[in-house]
ROVOBA-930453 format. One record per residue (C-alpha): x, y, z. Coordinates in steps of 0.25 Angstrom, whole numbers, plus 5000, padded with zeros to 4 digits. Layout:
XYZ;...
***
This chain:
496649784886;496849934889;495950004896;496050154892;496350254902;495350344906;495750424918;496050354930;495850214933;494550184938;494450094952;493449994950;492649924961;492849784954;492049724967;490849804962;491149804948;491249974947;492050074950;492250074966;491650204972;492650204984;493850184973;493450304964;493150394976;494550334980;495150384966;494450514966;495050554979;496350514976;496250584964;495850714971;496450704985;497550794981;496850914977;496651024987;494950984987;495050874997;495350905012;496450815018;495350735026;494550725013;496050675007;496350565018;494750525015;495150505002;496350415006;495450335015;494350315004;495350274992;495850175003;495250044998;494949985013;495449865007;496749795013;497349705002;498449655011;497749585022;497449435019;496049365021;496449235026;495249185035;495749165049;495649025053;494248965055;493648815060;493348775047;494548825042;495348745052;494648615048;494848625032;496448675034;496548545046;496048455034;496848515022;498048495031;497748355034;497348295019;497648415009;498748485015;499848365013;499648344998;499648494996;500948494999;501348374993;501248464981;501548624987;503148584990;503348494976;502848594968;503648724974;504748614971;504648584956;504348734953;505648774960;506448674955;505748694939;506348844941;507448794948;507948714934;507348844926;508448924931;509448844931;510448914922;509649034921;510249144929;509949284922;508749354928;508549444918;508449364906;507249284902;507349134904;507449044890;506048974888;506348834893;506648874908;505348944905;504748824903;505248754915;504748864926;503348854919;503348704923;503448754937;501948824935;501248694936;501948654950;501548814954;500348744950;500248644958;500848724971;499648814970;498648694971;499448634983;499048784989;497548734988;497648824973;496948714967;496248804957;496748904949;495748984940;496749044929;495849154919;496349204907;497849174900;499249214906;499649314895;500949284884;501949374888;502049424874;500549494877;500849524893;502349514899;501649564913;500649494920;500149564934;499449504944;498849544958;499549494970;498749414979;499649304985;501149234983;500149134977;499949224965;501649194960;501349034959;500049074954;500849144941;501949014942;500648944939;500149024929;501749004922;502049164927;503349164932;504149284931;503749374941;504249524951;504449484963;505249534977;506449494977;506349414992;505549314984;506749264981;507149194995;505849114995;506348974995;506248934980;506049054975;507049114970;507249004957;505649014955;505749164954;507049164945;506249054936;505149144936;506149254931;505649344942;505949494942;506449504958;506249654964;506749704978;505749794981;506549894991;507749904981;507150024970;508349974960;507849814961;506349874959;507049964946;507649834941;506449754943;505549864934;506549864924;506549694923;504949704922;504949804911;506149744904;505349594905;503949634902;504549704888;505549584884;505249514871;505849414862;506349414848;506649284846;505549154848;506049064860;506749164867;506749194881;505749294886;505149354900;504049284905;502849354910;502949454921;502149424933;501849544941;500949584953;500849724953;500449744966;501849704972;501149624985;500149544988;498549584991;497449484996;496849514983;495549604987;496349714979;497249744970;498449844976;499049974969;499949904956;501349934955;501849984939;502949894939;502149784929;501549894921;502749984918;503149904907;501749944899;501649804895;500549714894;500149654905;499249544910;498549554924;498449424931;497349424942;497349344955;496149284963;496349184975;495149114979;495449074993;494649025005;495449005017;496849065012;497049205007;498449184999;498749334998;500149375005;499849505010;500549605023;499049655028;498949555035;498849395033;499449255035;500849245029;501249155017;501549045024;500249025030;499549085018;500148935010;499648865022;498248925020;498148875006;498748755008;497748705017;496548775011;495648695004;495648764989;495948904984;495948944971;496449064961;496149144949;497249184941;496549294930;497549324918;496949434911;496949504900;498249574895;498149724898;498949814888;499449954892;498950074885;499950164881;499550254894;499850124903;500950104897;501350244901;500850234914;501150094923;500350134933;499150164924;499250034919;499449974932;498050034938;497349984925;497849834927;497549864942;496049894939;495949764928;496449654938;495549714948;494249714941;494749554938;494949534952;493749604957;494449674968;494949834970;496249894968;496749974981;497850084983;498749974990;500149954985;501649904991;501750005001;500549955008;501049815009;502449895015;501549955024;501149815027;502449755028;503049875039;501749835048;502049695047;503449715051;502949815062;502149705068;500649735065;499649645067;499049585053;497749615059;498249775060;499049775048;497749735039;497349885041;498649935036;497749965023;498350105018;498450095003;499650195005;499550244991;498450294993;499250395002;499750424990;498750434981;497950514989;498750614998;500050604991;500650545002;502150545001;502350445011;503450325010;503050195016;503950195025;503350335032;502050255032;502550125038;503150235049;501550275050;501150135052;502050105064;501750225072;500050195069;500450065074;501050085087;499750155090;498750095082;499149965088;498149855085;496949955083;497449995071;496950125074;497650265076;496650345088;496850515088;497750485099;498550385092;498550455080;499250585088;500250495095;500750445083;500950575076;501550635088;500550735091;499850795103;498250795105;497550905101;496550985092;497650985082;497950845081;496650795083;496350845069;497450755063;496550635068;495450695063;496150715051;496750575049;495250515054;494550485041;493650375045;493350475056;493250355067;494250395077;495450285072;496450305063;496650185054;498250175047;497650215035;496950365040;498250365048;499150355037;498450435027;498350545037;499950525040;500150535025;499350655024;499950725035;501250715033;501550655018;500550725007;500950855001;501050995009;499851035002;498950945008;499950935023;499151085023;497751025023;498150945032;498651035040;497451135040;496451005042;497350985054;497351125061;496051195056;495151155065;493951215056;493751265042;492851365036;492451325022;492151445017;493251515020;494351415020;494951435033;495351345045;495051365060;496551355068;496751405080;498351385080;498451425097;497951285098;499151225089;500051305097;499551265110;499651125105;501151145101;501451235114;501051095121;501651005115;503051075116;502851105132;501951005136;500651105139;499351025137;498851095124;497451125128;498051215141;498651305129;497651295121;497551445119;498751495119;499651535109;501151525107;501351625096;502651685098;503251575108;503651475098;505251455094;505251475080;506351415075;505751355063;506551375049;505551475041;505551355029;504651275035;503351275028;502451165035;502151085047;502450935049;501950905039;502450985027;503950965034;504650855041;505750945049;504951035058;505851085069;505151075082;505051205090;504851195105;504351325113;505251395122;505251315135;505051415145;503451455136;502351435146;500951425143;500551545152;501751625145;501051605131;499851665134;499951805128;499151895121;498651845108;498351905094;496851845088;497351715083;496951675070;496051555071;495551545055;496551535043;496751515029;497351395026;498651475021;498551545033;498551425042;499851345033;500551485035;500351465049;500851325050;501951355042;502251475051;502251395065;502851265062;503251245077;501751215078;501751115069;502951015073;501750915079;501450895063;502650815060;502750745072;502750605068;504050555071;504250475057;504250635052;505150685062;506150595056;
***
């Protein structure tokens, strides 16, 4: 089936059955925050609404509970024992029927001969079998796994490492995996059985290879009856594991090819153990297997759907294709899709090794592409992981960044100036910035394009605007005052009228055509040493208190010495 294209993809609210009204003002936003008729509050509102507010990453394992005590006491004392009487033999067996499958077989990159095909899909029954030792003892299967002949890709969402001996059960072997799966005892001879296509992810010529191998695979066909062929490709799309309340952002590597493919959807049915192996927060895997195995019964649904078939415009564009497959596994699922992707489980990952609580790490809930998406943020996840760890060394366990905070970690003195950046930052309008208004403010401030660095700018330093006219209140004395102070130590409001014009060390290089934040390599001009307060205080032309947004840039770009405080973040200054 082949929906056509009309337009963009429509969100659907799969929970209510329609389209989600959050979701499409989500999209329309998206679609026309980058035009000059939103203001950058109204833009950073934008990002806060096409945020979902849903953490896919966190685990939702009850905590431990009197009842739950007692039935893991007594699934310990009489269930316990014969479940592993039959978890070690069957890991066993399988390894040992892939074991004798590769024996002879040594070249990756040619399809394995029918009969040792046969001998790893013996090993599917004792998958079985481990599964029902891992209190699995039901297993709804819907629909029929696909001949390879009508879809060489199957993709399925990501929920647990459940879901891989869920597809050895179903006799879907050959997967994409990471590389370090590899060193997992047994591993390696069940994965090179599988013919698995192995990736190292932080090596851009092993990812190139791997794309190459899946489009080369998902393409082969035979000319001749018994002759070796691919299996099918197993592949999950989201490249990490969710708690299954959503369906994460869909990487194109599956969908490049323009094959047809046939989604697999995954649904646990759990009551004391959530089997999802997330970084939000959550019990590892070790005791995520001694959870199942001393609950009572959990079950799964395993929905093989129809086969979807690209039209030629999906063919043409993977990541059309991907959205549209997206949307269709959702809808079967009855969950929502979410902006999430890979770099949010980095982002994960860095405050894992940084040491954050679990409990603080479950409001790590960014969607970073929506930064993207959005404000056309041009930030690396590395710069954010840099964001992260200064938000947390004075967030602490709150979580929350106050105004005082916020200026601290910017590197920034108190005033009316600054106080506008909170203000700025503040879209909840509750006195607390969360990471997520934190960062979106970052990424606007200092990573969107120079264009919108300007409205940010003039929402920064005007402290009133006419509508009719267009022009903004700015009183630049009290920006000097403020950089005066900071240079000579002079609390600010003692200088608060007082201008410096004409005491300032120009030495700036007449190329410079922004403020911190259209430039990373302000040179910092101090004032002469000897000025005094009292020796500033000469007779004053009318300052100019209202100006044209032209005439307020010009300004800034005339006087970057007042501006240094900007690009004061130390990660900048690097």
């Amino acid at each position: 089936m082949s929906p056509p294209r009309e337009g963009k993809v429509v969100t659907f609210d799969v929970e209510s059955g329609g389209a989600g009204e959050s979701e499409r003002s989500a999209r329309s936003a998206a679609t026309s925050s980058r035009s000059t008729d939103l203001t950058v509050k109204e833009r950073l509102a934008a990002v806060n609404v096409a945020q979902s507010g849903r953490n896919p990453f966190v685990n939702n394992t009850p905590p431990w509970s009197t009842d739950l005590v007692v039935q893991t006491v007594l699934v310990c004392i009489f269930i316990l024992p014969l479940r592993l009487l039959l978890f070690c033999p069957s890991i066993a067996i399988a390894w040992i029927l892939d074991a004798v499958a590769n024996i002879g077989h040594y070249v990756d990159d040619v399809p394995m001969p029918r009969w040792r095909c046969r001998i790893v899909n013996w090993s599917s029954y004792f998958w079985r079998a481990w599964l029902f030792s891992l209190s699995f003892q039901r297993i709804n299967v819907v629909g029929e796994p696909a001949r390879r002949s009508e879809a060489p890709i199957c993709v399925v969402n990501h929920t647990s490492f459940i879901d891989i001996f869920l597809m050895y059960a179903c006799k879907r072997f050959m997967f994409v995996a990471k590389k370090e799966v590899t060193k997992i005892p047994f591993g390696r001879d069940i994965i090179r059985a599988g013919q698995t296509i192995l990736v190292d992810r932080a090596n851009t010529e092993s990812s190139q290879h791997a794309k190459e191998a899946i489009e080369r695979r998902a393409k082969h066909t035979t000319h001749h009856p018994g002759a070796p062929e691919w299996p099918t490709l197993v592949m999950f799309p989201e490249s990490t594991c969710t708690n299954g309340t959503a369906l994460i952002t869909f990487k194109q590597g599956a969908f490049v090819p323009g094959v047809p493919v046939q989604p697999v959807a995954i649904k646990y049915h759990w009551k004391t153990a959530d089997p999802c192996k997330v970084y939000g927060g959550g019990p590892g895997i070790g005791l995520i297997l001694l959870r199942m195995l001393t609950s009572l019964h959990n079950s799964v649904t395993i929905h093989f759907m129809d086969v979807y078939r690209p039209s030629e415009e999906e063919k043409g564009d993977p990541s059309f294709f991907a959205e549209n497959v997206r949307q269709l596994m959702a809808r079967t699922l009855k969950v929502r899709v979410t902006n999430h992707s890979y770099a949010d489980v980095q982002l994960l990952l860095a405050a894992q090794k940084m040491d954050i609580r679990r409990d603080s790490r479950r409001n790590l809930n960014v969607e970073l592409s929506t930064l993207k998406d959005i404000l056309d943020a041009k930030c690396t996840v590395s710069q954010v992981k840099y964001f992260l760890q200064e938000f947390h060394k004075e967030a602490g366990r709150e979580g929350k960044l106050t105004q005082g905070q916020l200026l601290r970690v910017l590197n920034m003195e108190r005033n009316p100036v600054t106080e506008r950046i909170f203000q700025l930052f503040d879209i909840n309008s509750d006195g607390a910035l969360q990471y997520k208004e934190f960062m979106a403010g970052i990424a606007l401030l200092y990573y969107t394009d120079k264009s919108v660095q300007e409205d940010a700018l003039i929402d920064i330093l005007a402290s009133e605007k006419d509508e009719e006219t267009g022009m903004v209140y700015f009183d630049k004395n009290l920006l000097k005052s403020f950089a005066f102070s900071r240079h000579k130590k002079y609390p600010a409001e003692k200088l608060y009228n007082m201008s410096v014009s004409g005491h300032t060390s120009s030495v700036m290089t007449s190329g410079h055509t922004s403020l911190g934040m259209m430039t990373t390599s302000l040179e910092t001009v101090e004032l002469d040493s000897v000025t005094s307060p009292t020796s500033l205080t000469t007779p004053q032309t009318p300052q100019q208190l209202w100006w044209t947004r032209e005439e307020l840039i010009k300004f800034v770009r005339d006087n970057p010495q007042l501006f240094d405080w900007l690009n004061s973040p130390s990660f900048l200054e690097r």
